[in-house]
C-alpha positions as CSV (number, residue, x, y, z in Angstrom):
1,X,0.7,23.2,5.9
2,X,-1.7,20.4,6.8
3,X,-3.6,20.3,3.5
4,X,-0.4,20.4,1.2
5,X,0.7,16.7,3.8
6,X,-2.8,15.4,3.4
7,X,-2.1,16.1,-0.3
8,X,1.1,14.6,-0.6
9,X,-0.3,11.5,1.6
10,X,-3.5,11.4,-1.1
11,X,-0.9,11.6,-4.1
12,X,1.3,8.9,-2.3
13,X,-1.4,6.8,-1.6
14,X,-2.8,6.7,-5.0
15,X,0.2,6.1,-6.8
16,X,1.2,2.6,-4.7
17,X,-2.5,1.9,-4.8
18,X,-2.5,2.2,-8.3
19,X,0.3,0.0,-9.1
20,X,-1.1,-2.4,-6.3
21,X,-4.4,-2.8,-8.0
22,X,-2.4,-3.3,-11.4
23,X,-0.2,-5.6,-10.2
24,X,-3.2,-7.4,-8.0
25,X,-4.9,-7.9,-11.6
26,X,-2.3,-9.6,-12.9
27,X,-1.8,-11.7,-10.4
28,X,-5.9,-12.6,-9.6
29,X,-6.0,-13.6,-13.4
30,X,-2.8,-15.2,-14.8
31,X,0.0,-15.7,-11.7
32,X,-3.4,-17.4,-8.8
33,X,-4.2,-20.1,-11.6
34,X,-0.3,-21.2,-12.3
35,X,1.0,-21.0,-8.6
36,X,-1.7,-20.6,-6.1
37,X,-2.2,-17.5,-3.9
38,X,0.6,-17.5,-1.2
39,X,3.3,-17.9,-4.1
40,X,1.5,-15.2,-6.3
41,X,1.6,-12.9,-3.6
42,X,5.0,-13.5,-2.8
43,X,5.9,-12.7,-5.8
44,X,3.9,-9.7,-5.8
45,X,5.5,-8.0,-2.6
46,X,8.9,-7.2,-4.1
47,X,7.4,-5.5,-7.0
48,X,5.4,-3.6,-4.7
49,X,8.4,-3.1,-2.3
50,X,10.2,-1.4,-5.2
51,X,6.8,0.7,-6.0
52,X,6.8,1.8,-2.2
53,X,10.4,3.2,-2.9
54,X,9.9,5.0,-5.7
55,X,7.1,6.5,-5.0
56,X,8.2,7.9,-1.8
57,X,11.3,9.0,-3.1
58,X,9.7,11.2,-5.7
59,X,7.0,13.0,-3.4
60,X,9.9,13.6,-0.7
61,X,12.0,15.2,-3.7
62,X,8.9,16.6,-5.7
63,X,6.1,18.2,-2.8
64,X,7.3,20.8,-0.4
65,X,5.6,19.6,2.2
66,X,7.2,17.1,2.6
67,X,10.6,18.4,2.9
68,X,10.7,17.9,7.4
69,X,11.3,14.2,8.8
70,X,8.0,15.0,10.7
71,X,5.9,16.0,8.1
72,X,7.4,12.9,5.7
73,X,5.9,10.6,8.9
74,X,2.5,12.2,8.9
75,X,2.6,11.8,4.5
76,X,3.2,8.0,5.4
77,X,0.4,7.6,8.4
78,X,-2.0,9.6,6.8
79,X,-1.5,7.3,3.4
80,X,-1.6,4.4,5.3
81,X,-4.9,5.3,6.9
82,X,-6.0,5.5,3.3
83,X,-5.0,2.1,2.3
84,X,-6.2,0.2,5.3
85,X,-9.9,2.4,4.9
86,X,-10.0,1.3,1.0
87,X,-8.8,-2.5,1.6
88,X,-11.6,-2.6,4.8
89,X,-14.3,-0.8,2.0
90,X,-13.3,-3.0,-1.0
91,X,-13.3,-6.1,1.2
92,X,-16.4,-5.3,2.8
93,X,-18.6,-3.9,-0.5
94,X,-16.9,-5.9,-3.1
95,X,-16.2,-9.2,-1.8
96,X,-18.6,-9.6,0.9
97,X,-16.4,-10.0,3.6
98,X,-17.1,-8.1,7.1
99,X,-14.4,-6.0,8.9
100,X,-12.6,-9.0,10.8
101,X,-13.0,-10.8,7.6
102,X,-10.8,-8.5,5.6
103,X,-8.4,-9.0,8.4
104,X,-8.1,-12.4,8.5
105,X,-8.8,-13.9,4.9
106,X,-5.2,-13.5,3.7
107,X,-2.9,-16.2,3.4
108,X,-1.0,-16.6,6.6
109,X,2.4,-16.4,4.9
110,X,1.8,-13.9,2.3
111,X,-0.5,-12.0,5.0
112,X,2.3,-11.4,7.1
113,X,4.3,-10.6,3.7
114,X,1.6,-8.0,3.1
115,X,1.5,-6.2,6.8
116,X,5.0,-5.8,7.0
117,X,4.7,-4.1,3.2
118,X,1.9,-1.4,5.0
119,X,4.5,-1.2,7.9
120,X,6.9,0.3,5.1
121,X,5.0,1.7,2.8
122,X,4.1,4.1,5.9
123,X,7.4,4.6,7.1
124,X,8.9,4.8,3.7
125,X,8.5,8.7,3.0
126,X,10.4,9.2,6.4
127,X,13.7,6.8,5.3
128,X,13.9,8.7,2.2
């Protein structure tokens, strides 16, 4: 039972990540230079938003394991986990930034934007 979760959690993880990091490309190279960073990232969060539901509606509909209102939480946690361990190494490796740093170089509008969006994207698989 626990690796088909942690399998689900990986699959669920990757797919928002994936759109994330498509979406974050977009915005880094074409929405930052025509609006700035808080409104490019505001704009961002919807699409994400909409990701995060999908996304957790298929694996809940699609994997077994995650068929329990338990097991849908720990698919969430454990794909949260995920996220915040890649943003800490991608911060850290690819931009230089320490630990704290990752934490704290967000934009304090669109930062809050972006923690309540990892708030949901965890708790997503279990609403659904």
């Amino acid at each position: 039972m626990i690796p088909s979760i942690c399998k689900s959690a990986v699959i669920y993880f990757a797919l928002v990540f994936g759109t994330g990091f498509v979406l974050g490309t977009i915005r880094t190279l074409w929405v930052v230079p025509r609006l700035g960073v808080r409104y490019a990232e505001l704009l961002e969060g919807p699409l994400m938003l909409w990701a995060i539901y999908v996304v957790a509606g298929w694996i809940v509909r699609r994997l077994p394991s995650a068929s329990t209102a338990s097991t849908r939480l720990w698919v969430g946690f454990i794909a949260l986990g995920l996220s915040v361990g890649t943003e800490i190494l991608m911060g850290v490796f690819l931009m230089g930034l320490t630990v704290a740093g990752v934490f704290t170089h967000h934009d304090p509008v669109s930062g809050v934007a972006f923690l309540v969006l990892l708030l949901v994207f965890a708790l997503m698989p279990w609403f659904r």
